[in-house]
C-alpha positions in Angstrom: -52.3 -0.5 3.6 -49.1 2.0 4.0 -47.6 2.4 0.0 -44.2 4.0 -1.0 -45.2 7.2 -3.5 -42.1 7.1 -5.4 -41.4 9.4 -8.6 -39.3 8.4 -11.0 -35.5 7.8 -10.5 -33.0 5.1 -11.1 -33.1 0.9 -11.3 -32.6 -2.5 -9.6 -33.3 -5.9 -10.3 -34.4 -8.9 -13.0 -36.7 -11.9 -14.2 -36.7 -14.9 -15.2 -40.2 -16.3 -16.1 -42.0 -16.2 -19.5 -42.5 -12.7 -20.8 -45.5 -11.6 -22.7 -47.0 -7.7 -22.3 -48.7 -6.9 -19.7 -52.4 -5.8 -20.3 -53.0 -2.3 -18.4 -55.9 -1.5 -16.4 -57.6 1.6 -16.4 -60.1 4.2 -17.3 -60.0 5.3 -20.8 -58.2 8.5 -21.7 -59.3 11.2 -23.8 -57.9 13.9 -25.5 -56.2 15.9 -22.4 -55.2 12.3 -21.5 -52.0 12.8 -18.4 -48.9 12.4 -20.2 -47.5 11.0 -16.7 -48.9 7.7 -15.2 -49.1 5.5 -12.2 -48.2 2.2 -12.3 -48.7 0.3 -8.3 -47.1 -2.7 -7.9 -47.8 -6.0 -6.5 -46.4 -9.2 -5.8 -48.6 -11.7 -7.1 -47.9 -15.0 -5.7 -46.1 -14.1 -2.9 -48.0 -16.4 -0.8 -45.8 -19.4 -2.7 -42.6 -18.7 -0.8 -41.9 -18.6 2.9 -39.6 -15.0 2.6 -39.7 -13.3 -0.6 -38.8 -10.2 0.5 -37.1 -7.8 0.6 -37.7 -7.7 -3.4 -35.6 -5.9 -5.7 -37.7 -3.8 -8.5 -36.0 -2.2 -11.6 -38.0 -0.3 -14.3 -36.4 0.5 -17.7 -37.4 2.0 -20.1 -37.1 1.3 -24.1 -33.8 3.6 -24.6 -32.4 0.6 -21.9 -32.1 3.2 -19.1 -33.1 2.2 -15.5 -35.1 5.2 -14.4 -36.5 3.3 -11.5 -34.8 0.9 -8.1 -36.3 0.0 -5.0 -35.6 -2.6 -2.8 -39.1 -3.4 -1.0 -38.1 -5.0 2.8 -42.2 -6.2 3.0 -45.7 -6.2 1.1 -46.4 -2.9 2.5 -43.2 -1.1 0.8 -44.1 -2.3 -2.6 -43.6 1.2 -4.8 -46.1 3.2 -6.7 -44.1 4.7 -9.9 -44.5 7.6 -11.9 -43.7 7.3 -15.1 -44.2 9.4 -18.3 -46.3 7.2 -20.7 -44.3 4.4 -23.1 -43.0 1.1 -23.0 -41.0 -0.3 -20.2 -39.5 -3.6 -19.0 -40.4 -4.4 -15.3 -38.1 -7.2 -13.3 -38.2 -8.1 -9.6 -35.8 -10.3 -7.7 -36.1 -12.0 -4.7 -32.8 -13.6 -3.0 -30.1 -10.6 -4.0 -30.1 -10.0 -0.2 -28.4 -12.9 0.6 -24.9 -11.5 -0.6 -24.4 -15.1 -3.2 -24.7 -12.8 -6.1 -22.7 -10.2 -7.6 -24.5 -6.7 -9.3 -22.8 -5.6 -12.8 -20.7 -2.6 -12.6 -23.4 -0.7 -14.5 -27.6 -1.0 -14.4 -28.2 -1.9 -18.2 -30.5 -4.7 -18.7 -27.8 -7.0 -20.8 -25.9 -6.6 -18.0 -25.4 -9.4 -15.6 -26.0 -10.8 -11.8 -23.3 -13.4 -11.3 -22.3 -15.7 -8.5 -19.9 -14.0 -6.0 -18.2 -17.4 -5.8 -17.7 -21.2 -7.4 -20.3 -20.6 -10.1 -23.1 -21.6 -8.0 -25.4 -19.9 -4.7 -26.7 -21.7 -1.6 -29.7 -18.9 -1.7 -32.2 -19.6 -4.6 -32.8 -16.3 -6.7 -36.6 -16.5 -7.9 -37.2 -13.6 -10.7 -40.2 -12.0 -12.1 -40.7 -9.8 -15.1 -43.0 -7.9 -17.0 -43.2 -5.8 -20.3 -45.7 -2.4 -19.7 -47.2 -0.8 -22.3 -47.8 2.0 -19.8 -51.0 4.4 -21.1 -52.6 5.2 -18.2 -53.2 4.6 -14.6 -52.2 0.9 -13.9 -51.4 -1.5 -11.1 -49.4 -4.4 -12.6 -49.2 -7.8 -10.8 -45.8 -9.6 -11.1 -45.4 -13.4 -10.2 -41.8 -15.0 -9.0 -40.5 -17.9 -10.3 -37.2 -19.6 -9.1 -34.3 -18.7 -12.4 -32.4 -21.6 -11.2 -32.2 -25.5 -10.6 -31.3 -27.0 -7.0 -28.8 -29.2 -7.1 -28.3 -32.1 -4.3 -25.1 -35.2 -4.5 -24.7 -37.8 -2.5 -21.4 -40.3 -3.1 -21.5 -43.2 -0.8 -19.9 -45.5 -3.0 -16.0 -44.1 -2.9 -13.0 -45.7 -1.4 -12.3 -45.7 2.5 -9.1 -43.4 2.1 -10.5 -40.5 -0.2 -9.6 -37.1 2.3 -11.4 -34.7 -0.5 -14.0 -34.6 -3.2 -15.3 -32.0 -5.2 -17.7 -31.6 -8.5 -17.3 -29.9 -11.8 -20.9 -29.2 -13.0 -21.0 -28.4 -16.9 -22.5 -27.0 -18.9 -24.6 -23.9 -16.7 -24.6 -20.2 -17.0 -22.8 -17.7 -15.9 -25.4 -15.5 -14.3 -28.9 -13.8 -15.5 -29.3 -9.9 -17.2 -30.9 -7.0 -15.6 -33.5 -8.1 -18.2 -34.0 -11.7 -16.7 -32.7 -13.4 -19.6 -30.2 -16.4 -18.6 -26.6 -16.5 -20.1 -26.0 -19.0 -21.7 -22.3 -19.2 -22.2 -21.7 -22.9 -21.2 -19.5 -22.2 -17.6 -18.9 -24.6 -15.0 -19.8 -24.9 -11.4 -17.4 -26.2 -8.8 -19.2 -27.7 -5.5 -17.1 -29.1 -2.9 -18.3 -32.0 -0.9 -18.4 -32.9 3.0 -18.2 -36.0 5.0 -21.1 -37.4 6.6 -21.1 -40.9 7.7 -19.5 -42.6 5.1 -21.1 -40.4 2.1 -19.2 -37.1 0.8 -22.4 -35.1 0.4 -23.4 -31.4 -0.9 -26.2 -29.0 -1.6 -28.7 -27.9 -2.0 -26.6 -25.3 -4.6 -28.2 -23.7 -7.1 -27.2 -23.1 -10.7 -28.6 -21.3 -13.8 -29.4 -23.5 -16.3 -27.6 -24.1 -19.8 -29.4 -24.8 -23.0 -27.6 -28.1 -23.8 -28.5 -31.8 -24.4 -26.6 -33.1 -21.4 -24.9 -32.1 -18.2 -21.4 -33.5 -17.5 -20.3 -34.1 -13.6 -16.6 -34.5 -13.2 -15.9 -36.0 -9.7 -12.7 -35.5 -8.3 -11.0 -37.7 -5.1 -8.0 -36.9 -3.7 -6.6 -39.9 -2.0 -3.3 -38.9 -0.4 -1.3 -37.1 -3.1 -3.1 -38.5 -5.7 -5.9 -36.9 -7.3 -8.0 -39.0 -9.4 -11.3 -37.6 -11.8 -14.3 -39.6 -12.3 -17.0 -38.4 -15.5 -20.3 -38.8 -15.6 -23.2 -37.4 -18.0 -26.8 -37.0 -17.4 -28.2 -36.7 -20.6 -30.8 -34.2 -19.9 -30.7 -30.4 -19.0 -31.3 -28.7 -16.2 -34.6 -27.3 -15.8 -35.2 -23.7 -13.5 -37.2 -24.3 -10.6 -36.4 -28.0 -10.4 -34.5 -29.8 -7.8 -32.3 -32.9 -9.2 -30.4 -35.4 -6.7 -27.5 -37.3 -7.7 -27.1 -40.6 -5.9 -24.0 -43.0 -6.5 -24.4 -46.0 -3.7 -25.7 -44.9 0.2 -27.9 -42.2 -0.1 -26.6 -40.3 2.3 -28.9 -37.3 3.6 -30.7 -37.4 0.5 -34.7 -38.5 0.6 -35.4 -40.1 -2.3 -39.3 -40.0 -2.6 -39.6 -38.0 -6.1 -41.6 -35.3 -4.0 -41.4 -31.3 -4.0 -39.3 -30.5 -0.5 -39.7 -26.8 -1.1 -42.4 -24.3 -1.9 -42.0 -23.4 -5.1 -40.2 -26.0 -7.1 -40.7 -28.4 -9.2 -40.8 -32.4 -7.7 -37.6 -33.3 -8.0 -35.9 -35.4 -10.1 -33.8 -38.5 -8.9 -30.8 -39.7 -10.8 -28.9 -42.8 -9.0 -25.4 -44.3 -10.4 -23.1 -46.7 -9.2 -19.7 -46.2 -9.5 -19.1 -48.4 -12.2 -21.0 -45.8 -14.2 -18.1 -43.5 -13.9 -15.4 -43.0 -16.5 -12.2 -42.0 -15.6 -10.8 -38.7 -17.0 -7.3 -37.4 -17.3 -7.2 -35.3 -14.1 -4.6 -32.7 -16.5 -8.0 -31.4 -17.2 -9.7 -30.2 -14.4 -9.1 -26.6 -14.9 -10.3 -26.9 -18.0 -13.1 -28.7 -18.3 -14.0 -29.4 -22.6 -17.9 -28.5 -21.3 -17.3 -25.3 -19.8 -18.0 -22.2 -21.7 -16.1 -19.1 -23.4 -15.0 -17.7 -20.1 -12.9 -21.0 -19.2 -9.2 -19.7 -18.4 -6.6 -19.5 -16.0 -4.7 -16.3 -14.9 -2.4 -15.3 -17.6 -1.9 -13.8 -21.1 -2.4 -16.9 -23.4 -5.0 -18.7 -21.8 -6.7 -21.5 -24.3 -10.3 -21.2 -24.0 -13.4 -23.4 -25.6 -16.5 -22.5 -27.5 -18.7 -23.6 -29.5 -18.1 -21.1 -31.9 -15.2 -18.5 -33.1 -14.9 -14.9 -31.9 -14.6 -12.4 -34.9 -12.8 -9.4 -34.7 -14.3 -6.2 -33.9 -17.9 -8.2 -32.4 -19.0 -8.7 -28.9 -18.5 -12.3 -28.0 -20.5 -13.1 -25.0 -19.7 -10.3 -22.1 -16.7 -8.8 -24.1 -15.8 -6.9 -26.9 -13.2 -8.8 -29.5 -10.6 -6.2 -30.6 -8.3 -8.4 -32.7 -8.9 -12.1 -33.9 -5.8 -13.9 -35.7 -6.3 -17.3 -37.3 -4.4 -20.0 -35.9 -5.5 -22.7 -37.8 -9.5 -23.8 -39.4 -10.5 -24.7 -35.8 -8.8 -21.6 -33.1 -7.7 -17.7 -33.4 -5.7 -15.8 -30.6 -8.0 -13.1 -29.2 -7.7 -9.5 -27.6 -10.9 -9.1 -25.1 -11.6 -5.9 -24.4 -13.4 -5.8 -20.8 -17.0 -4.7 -20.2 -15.9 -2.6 -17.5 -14.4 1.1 -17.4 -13.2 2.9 -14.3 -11.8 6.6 -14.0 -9.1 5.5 -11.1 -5.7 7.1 -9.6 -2.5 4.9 -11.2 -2.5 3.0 -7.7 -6.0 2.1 -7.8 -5.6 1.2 -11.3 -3.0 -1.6 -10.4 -5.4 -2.9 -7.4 -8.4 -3.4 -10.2 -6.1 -4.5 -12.3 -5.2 -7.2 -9.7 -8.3 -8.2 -8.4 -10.9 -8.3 -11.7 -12.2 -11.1 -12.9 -15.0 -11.9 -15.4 -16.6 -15.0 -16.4 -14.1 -16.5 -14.0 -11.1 -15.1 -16.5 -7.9 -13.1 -14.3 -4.6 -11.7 -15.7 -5.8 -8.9 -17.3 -4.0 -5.8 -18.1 -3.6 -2.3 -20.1 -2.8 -2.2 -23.5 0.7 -1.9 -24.3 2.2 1.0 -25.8 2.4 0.1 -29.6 -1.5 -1.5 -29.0 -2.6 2.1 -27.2 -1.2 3.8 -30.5 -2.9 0.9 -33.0 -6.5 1.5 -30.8 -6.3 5.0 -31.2 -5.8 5.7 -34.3 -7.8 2.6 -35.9 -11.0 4.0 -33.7 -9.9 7.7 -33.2 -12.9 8.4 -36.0 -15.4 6.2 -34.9 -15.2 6.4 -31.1 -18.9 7.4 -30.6 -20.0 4.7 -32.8 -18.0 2.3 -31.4 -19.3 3.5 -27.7 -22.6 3.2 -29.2 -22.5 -0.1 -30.2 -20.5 -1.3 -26.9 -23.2 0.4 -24.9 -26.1 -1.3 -26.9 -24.4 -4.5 -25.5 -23.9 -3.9 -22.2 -20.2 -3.1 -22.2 -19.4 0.5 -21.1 -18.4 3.2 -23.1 -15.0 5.2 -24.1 -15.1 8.8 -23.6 -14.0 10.7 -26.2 -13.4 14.6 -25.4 -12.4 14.3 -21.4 -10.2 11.1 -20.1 -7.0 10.1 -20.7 -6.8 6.3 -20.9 -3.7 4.8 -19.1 -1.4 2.0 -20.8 2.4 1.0 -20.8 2.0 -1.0 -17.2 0.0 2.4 -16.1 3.3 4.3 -17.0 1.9 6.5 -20.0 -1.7 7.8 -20.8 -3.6 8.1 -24.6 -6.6 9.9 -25.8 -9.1 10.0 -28.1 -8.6 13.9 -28.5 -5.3 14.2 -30.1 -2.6 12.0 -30.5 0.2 12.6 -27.4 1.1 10.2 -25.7 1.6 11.4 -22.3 3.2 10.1 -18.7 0.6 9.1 -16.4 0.7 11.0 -12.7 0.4 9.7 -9.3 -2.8 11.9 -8.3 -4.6 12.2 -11.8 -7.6 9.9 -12.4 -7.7 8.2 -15.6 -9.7 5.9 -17.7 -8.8 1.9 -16.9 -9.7 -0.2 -19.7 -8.2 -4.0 -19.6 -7.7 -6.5 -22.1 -6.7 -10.1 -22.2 -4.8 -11.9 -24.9 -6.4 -15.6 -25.1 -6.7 -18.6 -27.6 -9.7 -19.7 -28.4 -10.4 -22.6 -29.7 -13.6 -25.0 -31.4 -15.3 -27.7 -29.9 
């Protein structure tokens, strides 16, 4: 069988399924034991889906670097690493081909694949991971498991003139780290339906599960210029690698037999509703949905969010870091979210990131103002290093202190961590982007 020899290099991929450390194969080592080691690859139970590949591998090791990626197009291009001997987290993926997910800025294992759209994929991503206690010559086996549930709806039960419906799904996460762990940050999906007969269907879609006690659908019809939103809880979680169908009246294209349709998954579960099970909701509160998580907000400065708990100043909450946290009253604080992201951009590039980022489905952000570029400065002028040390532990990128100029004002003017000018920013000089986002926050 023809293997890719590959020494060590950089990283690419995640997991999903129960982790536990792997027991290495081998002859025993003695005292001129290689201080470099193989470890060959496998796909276990590849055989369980019709088209794993290509697979994406990543290898890091226990400082959180990725010194190895490879995307593996068939069995036969499945690497052989060298590594020098330690402890390492493996993590394959299988479905980041299919262009539904988006890769973090930066390979750190806390960082996080995310939908590229909606909050939900029509590929299935199926993850495997392993931790390698790597001694000596190994091959290490690593089984896929589907990190998400399939969702299917079928609404056959709504009036004659409804021209659109679409579905809020709540809670679900966000996306799943390098690492294969699943965020749980309590987000929403939004799944628009299609006519078919006289049933608005959709799916399958696929979501990463929440940890939570129920999931909340809210339904909304348009009927001419009227938009009307319908609630409805299942009061179960979603389970990954399980298919559930939701069924109110016809069941549309929707089998209802309680059997596995696809390789890999669980049998699916059947949940059927009329539509006098559905509770009317004040449609003012679409856009934010009380079940969606900490990244819930629209597109400016100001932006009320909800969470089950408070962010504290100077803490990472979820995917950002919380520079400021004012007390409004015992149940919300106004926020300043620092961005994971950093980029070392010309002033016009600067204003098209600026324009186009968005992060846990949260736009509007900007550069600190003038008066907060000289407050950041000085209050972390000290403790840069440690604060970029403790961002990076987290996933969120970190400042440099002794070469970039950071731009702020509305990209007018340009600050530092290595003396205290404030300077004007040019039109051909890169500089550090950071952005920020002023929001209220407040309790479930």
């Amino acid at each position: 069988m023809k293997r890719i020899f590959l020494l060590s290099s950089a990283f690419m991929a995640g997991i999903f399924s129960a982790c536990g450390s792997y027991q290495l194969e081998g002859e025993e080592g003695g005292e001129g034991q290689q201080q470099d080691c193989r470890m060959d690859l496998t796909l276990g139970n590849a055989g369980e889906f019709s088209s794993p590949y290509p697979v994406t591998v990543y290898l890091f090791d226990a400082d959180n670097r990725c010194v190895f990626q490879h995307v593996a197009a068939s069995e036969t291009d499945m690497p052989v690493l060298v590594q020098a001997k330690g402890s390492y987290v493996l993590s394959l993926f299988s479905g980041l081909s299919s262009g539904e997910y988006s890769y973090p800025m930066e390979t750190h294992p806390r960082q996080l694949l995310t939908f590229a759209k909606g909050g939900h994929a029509e590929v299935p991503l199926a993850v495997g991971k392993n931790h390698v206690l790597l001694e000596r010559d190994t091959e290490v086996s690593v089984s896929l498991s589907y990190a998400v549930a399939g969702l299917y709806f079928s609404f056959g039960s709504f009036p004659s003139d409804v021209s659109e419906v679409t579905v809020h799904v709540s809670p679900v996460g966000s996306g799943i780290s390098l690492a294969g762990d699943i965020a749980d940050d309590r987000q929403f999906a939004t799944v628009s339906c299609r006519k078919e007969g006289s049933c608005w269907v959709a799916g399958p879609v696929y979501v990463f599960p929440s940890d939570a006690s129920r999931v909340h659908l809210s339904v909304k019809l348009r009927q001419g210029s009227t938009e009307t939103v319908y609630g409805y809880d299942y009061n179960s979680s979603f389970k990954s690698g399980s298919i559930y169908r939701f069924v109110s009246g016809e069941k549309g294209g929707i089998i209802l037999d309680g059997e596995n349709q696809v390789t890999g998954w669980r049998p699916g579960v059947d949940i059927e509703f009329g539509f006098g099970d559905l509770v009317e909701e004040d449609a003012d509160d679409w856009e934010e949905v009380p079940d969606e998580g900490d990244g819930d907000a629209g597109e400016t400065d100001g932006d009320i969010l909800y969470a089950d708990e408070l962010p504290e100043a100077e803490t990472v909450w979820g995917p950002f870091y919380v520079w400021k946290a004012e007390p409004l009253s015992a149940r919300s604080v106004r926020a300043v979210l620092l961005a994971p992201r950093q980029w070392v951009v010309t002033v016009d590039e600067a204003r098209s990131v600026c324009e186009a980022y968005e992060v846990d489905d949260m736009t509007g952000w900007r550069v600190l103002t003038l008066e907060e570029a000289k407050e950041f400065r000085d209050q972390y002028s000290g403790t840069i290093l440690d604060l970029s040390a403790f961002l990076y532990e987290n996933g969120i990128d970190r400042f440099d202190k002794y070469d970039l100029r950071y731009l702020c004002n509305d990209f007018n003017s340009t600050f530092c961590f290595y003396n205290d000018r404030i300077t004007s920013s040019g039109k051909t000089v890169d500089y550090g982007l950071r952005l920020v986002k002023e929001v209220v926050v407040e309790k479930r």
